[in-house]
C-alpha atoms as one frame of an Amber mdcrd trajectory, in Angstrom:
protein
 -17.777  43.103 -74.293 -14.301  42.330 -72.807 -14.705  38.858 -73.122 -15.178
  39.037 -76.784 -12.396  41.586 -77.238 -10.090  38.851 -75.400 -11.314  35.977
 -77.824 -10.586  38.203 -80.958  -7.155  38.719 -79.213  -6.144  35.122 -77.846
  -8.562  33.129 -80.514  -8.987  31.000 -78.088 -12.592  30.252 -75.926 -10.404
  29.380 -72.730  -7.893  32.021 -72.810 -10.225  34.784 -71.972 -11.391  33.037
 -68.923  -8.364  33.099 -66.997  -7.654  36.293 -66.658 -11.330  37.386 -66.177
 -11.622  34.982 -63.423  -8.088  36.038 -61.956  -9.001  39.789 -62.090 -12.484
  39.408 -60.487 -10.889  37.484 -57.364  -8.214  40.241 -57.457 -10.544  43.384
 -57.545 -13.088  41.437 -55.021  -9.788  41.226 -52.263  -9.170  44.788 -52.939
 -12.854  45.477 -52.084 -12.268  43.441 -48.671  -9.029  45.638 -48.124 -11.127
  48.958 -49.319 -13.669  47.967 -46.793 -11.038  47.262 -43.680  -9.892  50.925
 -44.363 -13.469  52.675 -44.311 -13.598  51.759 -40.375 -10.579  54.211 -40.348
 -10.884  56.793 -42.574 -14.106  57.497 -45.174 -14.289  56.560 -48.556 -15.831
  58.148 -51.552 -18.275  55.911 -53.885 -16.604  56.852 -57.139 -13.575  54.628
 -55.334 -14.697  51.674 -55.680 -16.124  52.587 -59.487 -12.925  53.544 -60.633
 -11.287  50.687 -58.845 -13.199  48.039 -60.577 -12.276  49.741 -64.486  -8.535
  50.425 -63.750  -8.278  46.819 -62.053  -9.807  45.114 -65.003  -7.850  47.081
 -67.716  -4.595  46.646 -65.726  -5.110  43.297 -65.075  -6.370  42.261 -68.752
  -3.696  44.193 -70.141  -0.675  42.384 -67.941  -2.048  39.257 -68.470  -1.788
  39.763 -72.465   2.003  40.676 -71.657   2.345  37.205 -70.265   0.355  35.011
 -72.413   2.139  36.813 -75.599   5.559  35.658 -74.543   3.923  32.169 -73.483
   3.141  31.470 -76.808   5.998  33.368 -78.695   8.197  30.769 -76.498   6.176
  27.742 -76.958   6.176  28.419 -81.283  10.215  28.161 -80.450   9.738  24.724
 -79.870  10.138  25.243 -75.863   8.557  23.428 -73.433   5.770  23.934 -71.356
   7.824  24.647 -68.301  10.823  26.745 -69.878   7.916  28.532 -71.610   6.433
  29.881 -68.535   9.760  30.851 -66.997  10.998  32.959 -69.842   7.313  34.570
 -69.781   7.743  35.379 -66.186  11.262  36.334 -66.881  10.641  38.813 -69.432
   7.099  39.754 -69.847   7.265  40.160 -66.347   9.895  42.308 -65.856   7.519
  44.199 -68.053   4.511  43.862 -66.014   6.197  44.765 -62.482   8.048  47.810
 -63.955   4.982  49.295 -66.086   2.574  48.401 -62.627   5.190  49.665 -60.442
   4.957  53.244 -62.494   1.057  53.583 -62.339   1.518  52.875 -58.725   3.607
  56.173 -58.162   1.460  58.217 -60.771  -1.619  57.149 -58.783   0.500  57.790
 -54.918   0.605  61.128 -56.303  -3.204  61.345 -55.443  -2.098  60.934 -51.802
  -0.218  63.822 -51.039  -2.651  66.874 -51.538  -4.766  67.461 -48.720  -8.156
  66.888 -50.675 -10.325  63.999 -49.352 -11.610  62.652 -52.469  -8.437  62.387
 -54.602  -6.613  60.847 -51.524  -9.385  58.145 -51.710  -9.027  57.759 -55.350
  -5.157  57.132 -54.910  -5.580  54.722 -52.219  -8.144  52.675 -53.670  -5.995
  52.964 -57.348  -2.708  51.924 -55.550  -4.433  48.519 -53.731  -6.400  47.733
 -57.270  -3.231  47.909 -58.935  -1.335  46.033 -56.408  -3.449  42.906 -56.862
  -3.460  43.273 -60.439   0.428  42.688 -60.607   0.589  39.773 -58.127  -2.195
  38.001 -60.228  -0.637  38.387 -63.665   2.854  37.514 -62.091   1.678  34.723
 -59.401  -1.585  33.410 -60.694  -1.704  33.782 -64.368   1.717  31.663 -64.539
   0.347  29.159 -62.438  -2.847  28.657 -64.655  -0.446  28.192 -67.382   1.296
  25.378 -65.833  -1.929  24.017 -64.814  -3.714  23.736 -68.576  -0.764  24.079
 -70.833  -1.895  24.245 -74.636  -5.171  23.761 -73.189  -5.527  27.581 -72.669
  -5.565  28.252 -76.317  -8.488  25.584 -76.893 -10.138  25.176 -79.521  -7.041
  25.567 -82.507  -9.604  25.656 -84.880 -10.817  29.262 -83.969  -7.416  30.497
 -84.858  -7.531  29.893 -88.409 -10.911  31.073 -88.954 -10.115  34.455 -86.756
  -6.470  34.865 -87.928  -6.702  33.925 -91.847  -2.680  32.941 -93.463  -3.504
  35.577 -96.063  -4.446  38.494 -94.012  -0.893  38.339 -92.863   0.680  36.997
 -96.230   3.289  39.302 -97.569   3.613  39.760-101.038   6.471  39.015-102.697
   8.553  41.596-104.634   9.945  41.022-108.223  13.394  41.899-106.802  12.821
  39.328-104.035  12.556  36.570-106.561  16.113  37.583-108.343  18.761  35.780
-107.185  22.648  35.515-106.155  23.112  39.663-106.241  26.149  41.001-106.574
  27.674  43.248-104.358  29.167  45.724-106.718  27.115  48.560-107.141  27.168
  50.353-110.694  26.641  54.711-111.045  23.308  53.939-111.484  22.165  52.418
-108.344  21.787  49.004-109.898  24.176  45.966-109.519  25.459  44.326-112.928
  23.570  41.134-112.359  20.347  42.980-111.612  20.910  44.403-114.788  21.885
  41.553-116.796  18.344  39.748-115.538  16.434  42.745-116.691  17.970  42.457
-120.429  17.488  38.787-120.374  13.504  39.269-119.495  13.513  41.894-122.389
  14.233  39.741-124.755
């Protein structure tokens, strides 16, 4: 289901994979690290549930922040290269900040004395921790690695993303030219006005 969500997102067949593949490496290292800390203290079973769904929403949803601004950079005509810095430059700086506040909201967990929401906030705060160094470290990467190659095939664009869908109809006043400046009582400027009398005749 989130794989076609993706597709209908990127329009691509490749561009979906990534960050699947990223995020499953990502939650199955936060599993290892979940693992190394039930020797020390226990850990409740919904834990690892609710690890799994916040990791792959997080994780999706940063890696859309970075392939956005990949491909907003690359229609500026920039290269591959500058491309993928100003998407790790900016979209990043998203990224970090927005993971960086889910990471406090979900330390909260930690500081009551109840075991099951302090197991919740630990597992949360490791989950989201790999999700932010794989959409900053590895997603990049994998866009450096297959370019425009991500957004294979081209031709699933224009069938998903029709011109007209997003076609904006133009106005009558859009198509009147060289307006004047001076505004008349009425609202209207004199060579808006002088159009409409030549039409009525």
């Amino acid at each position: 289901m989130v794989f076609i969500v993706l597709i209908l997102i990127f329009t691509s067949l490749v561009a979906p994979i990534v960050p699947l593949i990223i995020i499953g490496i990502s939650i199955a290292v936060s599993f290892a690290f979940l693992y190394w800390i039930a020797q020390i203290m226990n850990i409740h079973y919904l834990s690892t549930l609710l690890l799994t769904i916040v990791s792959m929403g997080a994780g999706v949803d940063y890696s859309i922040f970075i392939y956005s601004r990949y491909l907003e950079e690359l229609k500026k005509g920039k290269s591959k290269e500058e491309a993928v810095q100003k998407a790790v430059l900016f979209a990043g700086e998203s990224v970090f900040h927005s993971g960086l506040t889910v990471l406090v909201g979900f330390g909260a967990l930690i500081i009551p004395n109840f075991p099951i929401l302090r197991c919740l906030g630990i597992a949360m705060m490791i989950g989201i921790s790999f999700s932010i160094m794989s959409a900053l470290l590895i997603v990049p990467s994998m866009l450096m690695l297959l370019g425009n190659a991500v957004f294979w095939p081209k031709g699933l664009n224009r069938i998903l993303r029709t011109q007209k869908w997003f076609k904006k109809s133009q106005t009558k006043t859009d198509e009147i030219p060289n307006m004047d400046s001076k505004d008349v009582p009425d609202g209207t400027t004199k060579s808006r006005k002088r159009i409409k009398k030549e039409r009525k005749k």
